[in-house]
C-alpha positions as CSV (number, residue, x, y, z in Angstrom):
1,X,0.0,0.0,0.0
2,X,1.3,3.5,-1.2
3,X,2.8,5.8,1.9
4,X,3.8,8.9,-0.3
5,X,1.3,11.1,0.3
6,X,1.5,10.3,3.8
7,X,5.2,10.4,3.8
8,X,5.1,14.4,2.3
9,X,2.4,15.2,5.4
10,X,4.9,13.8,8.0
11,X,7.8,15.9,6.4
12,X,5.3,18.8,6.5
13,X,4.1,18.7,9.9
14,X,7.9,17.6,11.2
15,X,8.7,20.9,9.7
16,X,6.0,23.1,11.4
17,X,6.5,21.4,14.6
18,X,10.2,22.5,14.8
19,X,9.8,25.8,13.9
20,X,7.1,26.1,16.7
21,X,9.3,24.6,18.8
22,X,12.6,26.7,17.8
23,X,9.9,29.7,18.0
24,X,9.3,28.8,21.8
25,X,13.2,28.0,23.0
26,X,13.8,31.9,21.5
27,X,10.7,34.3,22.3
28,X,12.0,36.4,25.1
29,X,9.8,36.1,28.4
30,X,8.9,39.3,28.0
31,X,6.7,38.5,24.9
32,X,6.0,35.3,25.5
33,X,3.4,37.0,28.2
34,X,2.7,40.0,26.1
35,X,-0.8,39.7,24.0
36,X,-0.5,40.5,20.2
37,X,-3.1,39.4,17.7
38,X,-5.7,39.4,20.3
39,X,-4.2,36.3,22.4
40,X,-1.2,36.6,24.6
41,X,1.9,34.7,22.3
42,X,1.8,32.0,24.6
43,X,-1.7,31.1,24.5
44,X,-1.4,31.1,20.1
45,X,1.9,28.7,20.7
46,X,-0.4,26.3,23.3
47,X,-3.6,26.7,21.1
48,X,-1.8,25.8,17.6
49,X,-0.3,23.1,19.5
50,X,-3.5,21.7,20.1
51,X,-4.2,20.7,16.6
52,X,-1.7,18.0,17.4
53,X,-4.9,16.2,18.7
54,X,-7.5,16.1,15.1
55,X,-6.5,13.3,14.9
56,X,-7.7,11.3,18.3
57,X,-9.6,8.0,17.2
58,X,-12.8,7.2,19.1
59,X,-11.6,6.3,22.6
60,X,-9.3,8.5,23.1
61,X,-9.2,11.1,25.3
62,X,-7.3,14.2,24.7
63,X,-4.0,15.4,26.6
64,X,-4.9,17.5,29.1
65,X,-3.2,20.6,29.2
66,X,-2.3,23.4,32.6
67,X,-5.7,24.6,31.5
68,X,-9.2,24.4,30.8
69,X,-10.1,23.4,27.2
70,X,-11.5,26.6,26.6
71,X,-8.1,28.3,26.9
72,X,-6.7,26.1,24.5
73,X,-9.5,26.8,22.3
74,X,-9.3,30.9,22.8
75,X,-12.1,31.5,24.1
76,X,-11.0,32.6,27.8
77,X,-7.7,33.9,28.6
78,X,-6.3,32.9,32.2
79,X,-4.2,35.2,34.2
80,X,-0.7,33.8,34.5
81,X,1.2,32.5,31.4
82,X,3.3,28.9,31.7
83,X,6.6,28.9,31.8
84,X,8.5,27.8,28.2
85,X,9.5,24.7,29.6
86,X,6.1,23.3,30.2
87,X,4.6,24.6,27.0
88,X,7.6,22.0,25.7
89,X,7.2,19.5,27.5
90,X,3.5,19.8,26.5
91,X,4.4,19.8,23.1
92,X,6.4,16.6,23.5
93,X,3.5,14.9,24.3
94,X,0.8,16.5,21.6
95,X,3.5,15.6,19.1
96,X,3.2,11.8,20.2
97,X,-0.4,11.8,19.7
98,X,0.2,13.5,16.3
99,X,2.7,10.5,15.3
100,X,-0.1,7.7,16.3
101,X,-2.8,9.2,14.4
102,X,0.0,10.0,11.5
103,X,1.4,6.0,11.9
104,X,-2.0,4.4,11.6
105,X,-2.8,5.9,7.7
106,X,-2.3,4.8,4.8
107,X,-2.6,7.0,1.9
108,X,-5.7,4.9,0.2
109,X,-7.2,6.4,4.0
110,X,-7.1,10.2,3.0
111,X,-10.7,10.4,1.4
112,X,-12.4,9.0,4.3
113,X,-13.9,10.9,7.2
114,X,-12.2,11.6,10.6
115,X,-15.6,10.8,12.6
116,X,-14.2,12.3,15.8
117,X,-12.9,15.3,14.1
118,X,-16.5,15.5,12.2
119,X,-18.5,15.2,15.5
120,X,-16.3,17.9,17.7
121,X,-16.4,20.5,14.7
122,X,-20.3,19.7,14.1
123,X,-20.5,20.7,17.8
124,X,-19.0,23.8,17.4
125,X,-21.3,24.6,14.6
126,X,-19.0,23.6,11.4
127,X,-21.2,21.6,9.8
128,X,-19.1,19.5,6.6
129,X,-17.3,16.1,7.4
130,X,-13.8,16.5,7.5
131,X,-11.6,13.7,5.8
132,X,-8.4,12.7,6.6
133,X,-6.8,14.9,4.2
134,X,-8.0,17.4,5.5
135,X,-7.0,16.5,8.9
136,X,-3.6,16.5,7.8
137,X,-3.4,19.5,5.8
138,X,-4.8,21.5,9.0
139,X,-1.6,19.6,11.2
140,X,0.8,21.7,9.8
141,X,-1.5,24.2,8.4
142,X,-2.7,25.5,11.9
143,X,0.6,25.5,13.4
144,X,2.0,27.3,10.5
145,X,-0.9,30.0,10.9
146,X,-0.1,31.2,14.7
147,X,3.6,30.6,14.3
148,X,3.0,33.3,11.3
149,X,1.4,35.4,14.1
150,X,4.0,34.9,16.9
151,X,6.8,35.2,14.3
152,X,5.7,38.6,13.3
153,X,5.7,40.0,17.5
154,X,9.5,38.4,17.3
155,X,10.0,41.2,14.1
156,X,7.9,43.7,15.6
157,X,10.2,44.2,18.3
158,X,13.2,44.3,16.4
159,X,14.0,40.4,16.5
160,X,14.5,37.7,13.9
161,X,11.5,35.7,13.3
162,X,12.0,31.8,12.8
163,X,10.8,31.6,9.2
């Protein structure tokens, strides 16, 4: 069975996942706290992260962050940023959830639905199925999209993004 669609998404997301992370080990504190695009720079780095998890197969349960889902999902901001390490050490284990979901397909998988993806987006009011494709086309997609955010705060204050 043919793995070379798959094998380009893993490259992809490998990509986007270690620019996040070479984003987080050089963001000064003092931005990492500071809001810009609406969300404190942390928060975007912890949210993005989160797409790690589309891919969760029924059973699952999701990894359970230093805060409530609705932080995760932007809709509340808490008072006290975490510190670099954790968000890391978070995103160790997101990026393991990632590499399951990316390990079990097979590229003759991409046109079917992600159910649990489906059903949580449906929820939220998005009402189209989402295929597998699509799943991972939003891994690195997503992550790529904040880091875009976050990089630009790095320029805006005179520093050098990490694109």
């Amino acid at each position: 069975m043919s793995q070379s669609i798959i094998y380009g998404q893993k490259v992809a997301f490998e990509h986007a996942y270690g620019l996040m992370l070479r984003f987080i080990e050089v963001c000064p504190d003092d931005i990492w706290g500071k809001k810009f695009g609406g969300w404190p720079v942390w928060q975007q780095v912890y949210h993005a992260l989160g797409s790690c998890q589309m891919g969760l197969r029924d059973g699952e349960m999701p990894e359970q962050g230093l805060y409530p889902p609705e932080v995760g999902m932007l809709d509340s901001i808490p008072d006290k940023a975490p510190t670099k390490n954790y968000v890391l050490e978070y995103a160790t284990r997101l990026k393991t959830r990632a590499d399951a979901y990316l390990n079990t397909l097979k590229d003759a998988d991409l046109p079917g639905i992600n159910q649990r993806l489906t059903n949580r987006m449906k929820a939220k009011g998005m009402q189209h199925e989402f295929s597998h494709s699509q799943t991972l086309a939003m891994l690195s997609g997503h992550l790529l999209y904040h880091l875009g955010s976050c990089d630009t705060a790095l320029r805006e204050h005179g520093l050098k993004g990490v694109f």
